[in-house]
ZAMARGU-4260 file (C-alpha; in steps of 0.2 Angstrom, whole numbers, plus 5000, padded with zeros to 4 digits):
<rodrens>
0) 4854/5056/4967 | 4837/5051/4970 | 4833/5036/4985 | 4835/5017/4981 | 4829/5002/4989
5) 4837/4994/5004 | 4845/4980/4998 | 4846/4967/5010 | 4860/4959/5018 | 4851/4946/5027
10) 4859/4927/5029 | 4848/4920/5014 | 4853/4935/5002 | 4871/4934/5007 | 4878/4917/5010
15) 4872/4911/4992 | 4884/4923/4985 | 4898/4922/4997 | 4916/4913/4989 | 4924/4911/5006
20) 4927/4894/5012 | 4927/4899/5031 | 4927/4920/5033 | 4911/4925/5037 | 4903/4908/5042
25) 4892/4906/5053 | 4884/4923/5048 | 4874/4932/5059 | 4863/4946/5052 | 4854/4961/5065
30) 4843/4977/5060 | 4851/4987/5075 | 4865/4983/5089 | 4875/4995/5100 | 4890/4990/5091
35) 4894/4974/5080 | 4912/4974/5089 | 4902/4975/5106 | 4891/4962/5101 | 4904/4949/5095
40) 4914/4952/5111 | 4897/4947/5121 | 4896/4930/5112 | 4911/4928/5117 | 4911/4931/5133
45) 4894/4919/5134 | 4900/4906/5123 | 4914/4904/5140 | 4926/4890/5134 | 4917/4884/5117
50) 4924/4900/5107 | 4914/4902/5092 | 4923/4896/5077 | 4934/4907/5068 | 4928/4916/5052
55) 4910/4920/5063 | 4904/4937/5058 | 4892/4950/5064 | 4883/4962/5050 | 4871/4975/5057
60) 4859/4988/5047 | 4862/5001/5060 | 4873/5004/5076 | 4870/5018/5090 | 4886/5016/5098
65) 4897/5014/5082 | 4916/5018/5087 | 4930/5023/5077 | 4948/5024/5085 | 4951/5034/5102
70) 4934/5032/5107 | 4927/5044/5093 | 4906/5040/5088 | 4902/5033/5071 | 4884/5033/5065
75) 4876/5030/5050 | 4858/5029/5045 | 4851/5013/5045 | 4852/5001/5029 | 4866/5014/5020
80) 4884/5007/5027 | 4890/4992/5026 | 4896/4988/5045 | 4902/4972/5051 | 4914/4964/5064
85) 4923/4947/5064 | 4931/4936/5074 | 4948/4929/5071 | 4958/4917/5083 | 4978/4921/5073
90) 4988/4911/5088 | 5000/4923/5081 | 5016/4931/5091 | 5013/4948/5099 | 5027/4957/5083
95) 5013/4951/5069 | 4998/4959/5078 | 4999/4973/5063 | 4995/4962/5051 | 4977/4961/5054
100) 4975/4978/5052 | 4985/4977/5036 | 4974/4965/5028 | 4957/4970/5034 | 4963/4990/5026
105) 4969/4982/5011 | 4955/4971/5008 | 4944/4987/5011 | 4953/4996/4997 | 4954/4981/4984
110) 4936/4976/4985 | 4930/4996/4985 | 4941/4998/4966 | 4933/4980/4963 | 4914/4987/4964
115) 4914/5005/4964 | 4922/5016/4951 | 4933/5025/4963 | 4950/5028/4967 | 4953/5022/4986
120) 4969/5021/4999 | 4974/5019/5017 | 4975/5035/5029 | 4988/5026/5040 | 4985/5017/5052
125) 4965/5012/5048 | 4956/5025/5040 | 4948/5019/5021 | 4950/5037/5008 | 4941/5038/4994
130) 4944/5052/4979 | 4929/5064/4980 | 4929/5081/4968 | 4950/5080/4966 | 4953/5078/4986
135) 4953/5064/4998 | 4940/5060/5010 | 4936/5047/5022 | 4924/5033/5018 | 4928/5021/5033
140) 4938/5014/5048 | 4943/4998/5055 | 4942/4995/5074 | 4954/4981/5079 | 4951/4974/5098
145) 4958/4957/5105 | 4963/4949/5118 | 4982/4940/5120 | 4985/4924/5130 | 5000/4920/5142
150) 5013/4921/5128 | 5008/4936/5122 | 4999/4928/5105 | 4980/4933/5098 | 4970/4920/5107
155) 4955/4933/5100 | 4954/4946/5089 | 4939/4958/5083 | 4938/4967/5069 | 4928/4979/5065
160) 4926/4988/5049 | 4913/5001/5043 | 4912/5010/5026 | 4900/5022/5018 | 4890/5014/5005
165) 4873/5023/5000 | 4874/5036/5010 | 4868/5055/5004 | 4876/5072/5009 | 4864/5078/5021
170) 4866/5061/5029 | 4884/5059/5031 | 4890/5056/5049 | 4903/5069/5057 | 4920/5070/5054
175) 4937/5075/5062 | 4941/5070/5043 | 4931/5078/5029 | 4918/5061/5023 | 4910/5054/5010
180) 4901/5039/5002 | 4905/5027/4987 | 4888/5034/4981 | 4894/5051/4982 | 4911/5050/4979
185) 4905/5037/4962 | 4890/5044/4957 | 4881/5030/4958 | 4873/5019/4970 | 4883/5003/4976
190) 4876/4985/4981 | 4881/4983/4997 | 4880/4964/4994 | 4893/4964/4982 | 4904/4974/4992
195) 4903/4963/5007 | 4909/4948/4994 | 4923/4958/4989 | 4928/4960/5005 | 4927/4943/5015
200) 4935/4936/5000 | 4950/4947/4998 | 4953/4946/5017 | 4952/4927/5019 | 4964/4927/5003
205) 4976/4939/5013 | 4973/4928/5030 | 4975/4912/5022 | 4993/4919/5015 | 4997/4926/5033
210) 4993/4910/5042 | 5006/4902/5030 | 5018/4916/5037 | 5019/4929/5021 | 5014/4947/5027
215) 5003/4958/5019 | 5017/4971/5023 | 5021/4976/5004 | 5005/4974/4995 | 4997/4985/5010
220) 5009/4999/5011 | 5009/5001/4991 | 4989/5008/4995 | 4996/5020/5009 | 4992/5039/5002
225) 5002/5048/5013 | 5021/5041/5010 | 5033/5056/5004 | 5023/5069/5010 | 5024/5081/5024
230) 5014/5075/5040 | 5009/5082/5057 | 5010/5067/5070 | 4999/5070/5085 | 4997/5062/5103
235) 4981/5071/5109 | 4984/5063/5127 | 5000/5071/5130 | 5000/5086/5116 | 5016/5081/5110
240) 5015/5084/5091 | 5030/5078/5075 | 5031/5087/5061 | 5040/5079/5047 | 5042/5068/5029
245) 5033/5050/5031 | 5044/5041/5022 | 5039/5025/5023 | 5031/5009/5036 | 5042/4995/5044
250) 5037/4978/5042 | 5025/4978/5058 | 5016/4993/5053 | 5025/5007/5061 | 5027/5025/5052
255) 5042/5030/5049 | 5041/5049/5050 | 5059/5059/5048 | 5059/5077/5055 | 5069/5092/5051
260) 5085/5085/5057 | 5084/5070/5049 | 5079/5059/5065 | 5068/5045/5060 | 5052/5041/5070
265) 5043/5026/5072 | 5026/5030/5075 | 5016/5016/5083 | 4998/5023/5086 | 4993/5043/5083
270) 4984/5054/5074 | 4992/5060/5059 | 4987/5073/5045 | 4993/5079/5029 | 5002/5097/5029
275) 4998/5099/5011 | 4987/5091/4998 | 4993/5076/4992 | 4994/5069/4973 | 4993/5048/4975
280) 4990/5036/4963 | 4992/5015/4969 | 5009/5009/4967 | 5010/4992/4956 | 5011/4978/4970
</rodrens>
């Protein structure tokens, strides 16, 4: 797979072809940051009582500081990735804070199938998968951060999402997961333009229905690849460590991991691996 050009993903070449009436306006467009997350957490921290407006996204060509969950480094070379961060301001109770990271994975996964000819699905919680040469591999994250007011509701929320667009094999960033790239795992290179349309317009669609108090709960839990299979649960900080069947999500999120004596687990944060490989195809929503 020989080199392509850089396609832009400036302001001008992007907001002529977004469909989004408020995600991902205004748009700001960087060549390198520490991190877009970082970033949009500074303008808001210097914007003091005048939040910027909801929908506001960050999109960078290339971040030194990327972050994935539990602190882990993400990096990508520059121009190959698509990696953004967005403000939202949900004003929702502290019980719906799962569904942000519901829709933004399951935006991820439509707008990949929409654009690349791929097979994708969710590693709970965040992880983006990708079919690559019969197995799944990693082809991005999302890194939710916010902040919650005196009632315990979003009064900000950042999120972050990163995914492997162009990237080639000698460039792919490290793992605790084995990686790829939709030009890899497609065989073919992939507009990132496009991509980032997919993607704001799926997620405002699965915010829009959110705000309005329907939850992405079912639609996102049909794209989870691990449900039925045997899993390994672990809490790094402690060492304490499940072993079970995932059998299925509540409605916030949580997995529901069942162990060898049949006691069911609710799993809210962890790191969690498949025991075996694992045969998924997308259940009809």
């Amino acid at each position: 797979m020989g080199c392509m050009s850089i396609e832009p993903l400036t302001e001008t070449a992007a907001l002529s072809h977004l469909t989004t009436r408020w995600l991902g306006r205004p748009y700001y467009h960087l060549h390198t940051v520490d991190s877009t997350n970082n970033l949009l957490k500074q303008m808001v921290v210097a914007s003091g009582a005048h939040l910027p407006p909801a929908g506001t996204l960050v999109v960078a060509e290339f971040q030194h500081q990327g972050r994935g969950r539990l602190g882990r480094q993400w990096q990508a070379p520059p121009g190959t990735s698509l990696l953004i961060s967005l403000l939202l301001r949900p004003n929702w109770p502290p019980e719906r804070a799962g569904w942000l990271t519901m829709a933004a994975s399951l935006a991820a996964v439509r707008a990949i199938t929409a654009v690349c000819p791929v097979q994708a699905a969710i590693k709970w919680p965040n992880d983006i998968m990708v079919q690559h040469e019969g197995e799944w591999r990693k082809v991005g994250g999302l890194l939710l951060e916010g902040e919650f007011d005196a009632h315990g509701c979003y009064a900000v929320a950042i999120v972050g999402i990163g995914l492997n667009v162009n990237i080639p094999t000698s460039q792919l960033p490290e793992g605790a997961t084995p990686p790829t790239s939709l030009l890899l795992a497609g065989g073919q290179p992939v507009s990132r333009l496009a991509l980032l349309v997919a993607l704001l317009a799926e997620l405002e669609a699965l915010l829009d229905e959110a705000e309005a108090g329907h939850s992405p709960h079912a639609a996102w839990q049909t794209q989870l690849m691990m449900l039925g299979q045997p899993v390994q649960v672990s809490w790094p900080e402690n060492g304490r460590v499940l072993r079970g069947i995932a059998t299925a999500t509540d409605e916030w999120g949580h997995l529901l991991v069942t162990d060898s004596a049949g006691q069911t687990h609710a799993v809210a944060a962890a790191d969690v691996t498949l025991r075996q490989p694992v045969d998924f195809s997308p259940k009809s929503e």
